[in-house]
N, CA and C of each residue as an Amber inpcrd file, in Angstrom:
protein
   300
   6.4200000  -3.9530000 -15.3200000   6.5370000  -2.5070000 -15.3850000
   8.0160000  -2.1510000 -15.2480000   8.8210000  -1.3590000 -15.8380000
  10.1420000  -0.7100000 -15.9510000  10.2760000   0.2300000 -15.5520000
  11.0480000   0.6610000 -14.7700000  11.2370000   1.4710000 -13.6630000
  11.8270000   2.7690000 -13.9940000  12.2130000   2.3890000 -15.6070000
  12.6900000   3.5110000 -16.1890000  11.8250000   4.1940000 -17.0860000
  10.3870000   4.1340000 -17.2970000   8.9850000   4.2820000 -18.1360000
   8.4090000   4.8190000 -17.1320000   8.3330000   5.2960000 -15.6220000
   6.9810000   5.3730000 -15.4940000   7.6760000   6.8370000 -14.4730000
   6.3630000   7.3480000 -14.2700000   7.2020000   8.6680000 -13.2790000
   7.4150000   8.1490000 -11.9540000   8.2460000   8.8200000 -10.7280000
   8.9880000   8.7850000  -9.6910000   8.1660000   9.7770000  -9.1750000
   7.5160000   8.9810000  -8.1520000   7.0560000  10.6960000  -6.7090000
   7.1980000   9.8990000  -5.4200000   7.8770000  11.4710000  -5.0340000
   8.1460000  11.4040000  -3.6160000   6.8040000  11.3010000  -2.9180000
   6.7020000   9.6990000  -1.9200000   6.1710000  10.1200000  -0.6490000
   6.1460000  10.1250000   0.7310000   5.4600000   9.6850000   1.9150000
   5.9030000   9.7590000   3.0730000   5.3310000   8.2920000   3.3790000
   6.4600000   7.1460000   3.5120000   5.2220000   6.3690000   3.7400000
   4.8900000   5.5810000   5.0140000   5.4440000   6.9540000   6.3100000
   5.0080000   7.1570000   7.2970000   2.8880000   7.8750000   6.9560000
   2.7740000   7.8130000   6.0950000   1.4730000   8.3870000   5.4210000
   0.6680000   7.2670000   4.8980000   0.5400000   5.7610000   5.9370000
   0.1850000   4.4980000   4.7250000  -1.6870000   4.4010000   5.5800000
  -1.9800000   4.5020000   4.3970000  -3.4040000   4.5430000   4.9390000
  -3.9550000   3.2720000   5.2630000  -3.6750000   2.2390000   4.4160000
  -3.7410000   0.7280000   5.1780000  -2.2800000   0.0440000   4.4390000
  -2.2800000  -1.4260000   4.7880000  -1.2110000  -1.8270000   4.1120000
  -1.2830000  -1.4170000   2.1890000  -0.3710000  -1.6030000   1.9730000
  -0.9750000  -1.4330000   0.1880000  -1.2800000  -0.0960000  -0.1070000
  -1.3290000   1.0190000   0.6240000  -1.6510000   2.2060000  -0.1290000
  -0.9810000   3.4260000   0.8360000  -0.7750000   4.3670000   0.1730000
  -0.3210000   5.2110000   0.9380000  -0.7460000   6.3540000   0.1470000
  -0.4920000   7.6600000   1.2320000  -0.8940000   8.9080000   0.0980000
  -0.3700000   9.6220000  -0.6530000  -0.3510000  10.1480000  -1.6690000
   0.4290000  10.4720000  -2.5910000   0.2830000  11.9480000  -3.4580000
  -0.8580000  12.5550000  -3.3310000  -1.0790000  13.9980000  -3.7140000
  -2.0520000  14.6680000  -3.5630000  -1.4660000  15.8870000  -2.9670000
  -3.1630000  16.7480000  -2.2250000  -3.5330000  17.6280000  -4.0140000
  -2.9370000  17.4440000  -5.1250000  -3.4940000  18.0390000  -6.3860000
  -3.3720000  16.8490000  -7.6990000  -3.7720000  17.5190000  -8.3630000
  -3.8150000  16.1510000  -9.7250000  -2.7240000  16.7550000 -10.6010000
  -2.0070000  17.1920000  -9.9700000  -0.5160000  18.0270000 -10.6250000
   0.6890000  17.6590000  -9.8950000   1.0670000  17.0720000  -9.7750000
   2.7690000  16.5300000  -9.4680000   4.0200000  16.6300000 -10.0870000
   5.0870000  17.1580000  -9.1800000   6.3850000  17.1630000  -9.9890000
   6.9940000  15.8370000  -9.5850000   7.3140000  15.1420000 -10.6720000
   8.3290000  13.9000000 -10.5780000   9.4930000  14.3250000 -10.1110000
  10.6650000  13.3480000  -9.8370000  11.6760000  13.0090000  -9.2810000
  12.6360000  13.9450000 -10.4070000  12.2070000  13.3170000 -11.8420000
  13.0150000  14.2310000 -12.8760000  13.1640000  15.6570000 -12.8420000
  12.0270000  16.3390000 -12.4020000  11.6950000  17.5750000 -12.9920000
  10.4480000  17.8980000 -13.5810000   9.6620000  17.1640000 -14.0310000
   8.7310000  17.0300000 -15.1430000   7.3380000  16.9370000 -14.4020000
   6.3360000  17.5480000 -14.9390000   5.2500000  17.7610000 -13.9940000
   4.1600000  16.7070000 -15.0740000   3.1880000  16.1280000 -14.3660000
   3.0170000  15.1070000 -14.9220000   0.8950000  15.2830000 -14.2880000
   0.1070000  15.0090000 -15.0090000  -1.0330000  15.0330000 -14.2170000
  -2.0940000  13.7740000 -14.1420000  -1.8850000  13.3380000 -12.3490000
  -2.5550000  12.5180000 -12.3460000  -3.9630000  11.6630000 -12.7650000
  -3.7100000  10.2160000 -13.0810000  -5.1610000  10.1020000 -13.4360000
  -5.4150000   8.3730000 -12.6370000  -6.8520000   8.0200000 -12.5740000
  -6.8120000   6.9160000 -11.7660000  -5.6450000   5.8900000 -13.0450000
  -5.0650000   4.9540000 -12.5990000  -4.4810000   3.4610000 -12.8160000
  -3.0120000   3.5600000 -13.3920000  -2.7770000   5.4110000 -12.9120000
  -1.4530000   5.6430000 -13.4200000  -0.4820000   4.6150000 -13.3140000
   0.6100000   4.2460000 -14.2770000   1.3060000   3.2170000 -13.3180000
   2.6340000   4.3600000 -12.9560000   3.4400000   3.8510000 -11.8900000
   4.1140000   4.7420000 -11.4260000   5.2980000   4.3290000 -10.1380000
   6.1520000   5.1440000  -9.7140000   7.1290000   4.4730000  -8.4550000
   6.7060000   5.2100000  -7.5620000   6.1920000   5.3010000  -6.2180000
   6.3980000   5.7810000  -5.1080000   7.4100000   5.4360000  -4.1140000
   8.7960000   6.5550000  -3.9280000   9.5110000   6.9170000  -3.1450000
   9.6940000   7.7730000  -1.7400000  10.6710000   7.6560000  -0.7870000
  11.1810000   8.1330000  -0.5750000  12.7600000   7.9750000   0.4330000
  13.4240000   9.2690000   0.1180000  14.8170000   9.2240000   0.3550000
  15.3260000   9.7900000   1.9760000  15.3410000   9.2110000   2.3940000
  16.1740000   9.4440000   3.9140000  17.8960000   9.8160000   3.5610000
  18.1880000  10.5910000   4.4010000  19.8950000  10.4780000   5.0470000
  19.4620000  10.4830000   6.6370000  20.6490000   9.9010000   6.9000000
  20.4920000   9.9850000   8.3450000  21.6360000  10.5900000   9.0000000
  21.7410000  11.0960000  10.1780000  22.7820000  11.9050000  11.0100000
  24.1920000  11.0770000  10.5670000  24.4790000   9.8680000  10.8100000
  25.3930000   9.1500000  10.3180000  26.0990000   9.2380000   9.0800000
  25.4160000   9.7770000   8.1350000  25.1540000   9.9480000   6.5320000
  24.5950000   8.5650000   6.0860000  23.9750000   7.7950000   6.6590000
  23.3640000   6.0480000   5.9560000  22.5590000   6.2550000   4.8870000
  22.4040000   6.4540000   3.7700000  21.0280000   6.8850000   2.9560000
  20.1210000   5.7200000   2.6660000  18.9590000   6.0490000   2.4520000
  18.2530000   4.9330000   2.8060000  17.0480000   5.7290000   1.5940000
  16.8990000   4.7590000   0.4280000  15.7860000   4.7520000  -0.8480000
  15.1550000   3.8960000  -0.4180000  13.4340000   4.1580000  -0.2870000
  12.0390000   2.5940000  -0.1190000  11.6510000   3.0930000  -1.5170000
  11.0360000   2.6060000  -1.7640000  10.4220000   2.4950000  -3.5050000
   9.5250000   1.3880000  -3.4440000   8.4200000   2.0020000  -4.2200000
   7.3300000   0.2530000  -4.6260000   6.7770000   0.9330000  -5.6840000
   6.8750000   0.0740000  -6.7960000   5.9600000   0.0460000  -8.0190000
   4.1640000  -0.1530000  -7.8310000   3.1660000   0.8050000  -7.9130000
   1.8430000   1.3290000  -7.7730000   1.4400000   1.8970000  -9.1710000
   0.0750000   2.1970000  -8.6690000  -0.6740000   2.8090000  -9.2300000
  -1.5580000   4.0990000  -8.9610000  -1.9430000   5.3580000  -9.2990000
  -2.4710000   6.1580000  -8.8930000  -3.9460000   5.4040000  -8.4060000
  -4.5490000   5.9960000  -7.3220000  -6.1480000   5.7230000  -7.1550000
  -6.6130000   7.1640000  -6.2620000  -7.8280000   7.1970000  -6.4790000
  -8.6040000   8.6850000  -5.7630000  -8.6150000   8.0940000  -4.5820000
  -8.1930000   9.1280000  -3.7370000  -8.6020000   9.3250000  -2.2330000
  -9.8910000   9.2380000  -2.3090000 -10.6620000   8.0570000  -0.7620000
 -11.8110000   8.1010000  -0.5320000 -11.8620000   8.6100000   0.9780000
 -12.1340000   9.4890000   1.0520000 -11.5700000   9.9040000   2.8090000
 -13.0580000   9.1520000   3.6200000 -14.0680000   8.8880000   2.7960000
 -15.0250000   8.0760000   3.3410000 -14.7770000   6.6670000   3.9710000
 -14.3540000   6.5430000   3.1990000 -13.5120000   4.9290000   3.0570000
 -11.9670000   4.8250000   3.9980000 -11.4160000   5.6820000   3.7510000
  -9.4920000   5.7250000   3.8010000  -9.2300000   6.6590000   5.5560000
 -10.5720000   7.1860000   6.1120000 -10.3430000   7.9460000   7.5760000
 -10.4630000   9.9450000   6.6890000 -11.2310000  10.4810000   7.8770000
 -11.2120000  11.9280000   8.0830000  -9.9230000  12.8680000   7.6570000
  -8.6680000  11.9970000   8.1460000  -7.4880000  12.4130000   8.5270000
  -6.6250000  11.9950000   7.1930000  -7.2970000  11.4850000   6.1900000
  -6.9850000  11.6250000   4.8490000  -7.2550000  12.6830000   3.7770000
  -8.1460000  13.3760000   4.2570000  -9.3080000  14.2310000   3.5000000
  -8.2890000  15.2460000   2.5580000  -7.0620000  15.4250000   3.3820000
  -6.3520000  16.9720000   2.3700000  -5.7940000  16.3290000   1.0250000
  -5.8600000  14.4770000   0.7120000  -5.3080000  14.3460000  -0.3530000
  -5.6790000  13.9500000  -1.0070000  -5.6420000  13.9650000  -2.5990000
  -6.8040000  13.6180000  -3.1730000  -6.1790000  12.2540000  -4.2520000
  -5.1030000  12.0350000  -3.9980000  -4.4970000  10.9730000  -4.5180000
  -3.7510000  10.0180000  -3.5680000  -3.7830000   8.7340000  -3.9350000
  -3.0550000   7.8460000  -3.1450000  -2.1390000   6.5940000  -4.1220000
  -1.4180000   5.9030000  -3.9250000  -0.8540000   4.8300000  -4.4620000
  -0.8810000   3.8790000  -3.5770000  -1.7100000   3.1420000  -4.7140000
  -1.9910000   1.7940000  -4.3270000  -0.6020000   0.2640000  -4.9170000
  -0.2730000  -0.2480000  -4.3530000   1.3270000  -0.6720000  -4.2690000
   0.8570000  -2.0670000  -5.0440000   1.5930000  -2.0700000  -5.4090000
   1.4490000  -3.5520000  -6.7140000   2.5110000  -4.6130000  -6.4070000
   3.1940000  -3.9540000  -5.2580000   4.3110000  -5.5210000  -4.8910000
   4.4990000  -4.9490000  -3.3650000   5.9070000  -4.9280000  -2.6120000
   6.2980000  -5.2360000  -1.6190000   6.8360000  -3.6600000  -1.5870000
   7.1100000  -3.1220000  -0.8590000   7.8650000  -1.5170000  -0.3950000
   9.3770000  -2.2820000  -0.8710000  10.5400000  -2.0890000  -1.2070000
  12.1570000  -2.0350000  -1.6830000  12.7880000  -1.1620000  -1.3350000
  13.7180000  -1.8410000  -0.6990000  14.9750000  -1.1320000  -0.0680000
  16.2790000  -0.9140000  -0.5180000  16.5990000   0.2200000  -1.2650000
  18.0370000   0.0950000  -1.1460000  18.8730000   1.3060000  -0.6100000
  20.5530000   1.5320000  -1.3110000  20.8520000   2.6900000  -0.3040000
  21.6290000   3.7260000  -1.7820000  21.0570000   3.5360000  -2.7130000
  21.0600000   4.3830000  -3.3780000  19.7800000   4.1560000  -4.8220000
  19.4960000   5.4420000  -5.2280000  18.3720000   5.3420000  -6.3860000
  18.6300000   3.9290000  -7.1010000  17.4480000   3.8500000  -7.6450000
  17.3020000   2.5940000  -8.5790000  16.5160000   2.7540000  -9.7100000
């Protein structure tokens, strides 16, 4: 997958519902990183981000190449329920200290 093909969304992934997935949208309407609003569907392929600065100014990009999947709040905890999308991670979370 090319990193320059697929859309960019911001998420929190202080928000990881187990290893491998985290959540990713309370609508099936998302604005990418570009600008560009894009509407989710299950096996999207896709990047989930997000961008820190810190008091220091250190900036800090995580990124992992995923896929869209439906929230199962049955399955995924109660305390998932407001989102109805998640990304499911296809390699390792990536670190660097500027976009990629």
């Amino acid at each position: 997958m090319s990193f320059e093909h697929v859309p960019r969304i911001r998420v929190d992934f202080n928000e990881l519902v187990e290893p491998g997935l985290v959540l990713l949208s309370k609508t099936d309407l998302v604005t990418c990183d570009d600008g560009t609003n894009i509407v989710l569907h299950p096996a999207l392929p896709l990047v989930a981000f997000e961008y820190n600065e810190y008091g220091d100014g250190t900036p800090e990009y995580l990124f992992v190449q995923g896929k869209a999947e439906r929230n199962d709040p049955q399955k995924n905890g109660e305390w998932t329920r407001a989102a109805r999308w998640c990304c499911r991670f296809l390699g390792d979370v990536q670190y660097s200290e500027s976009k990629v």
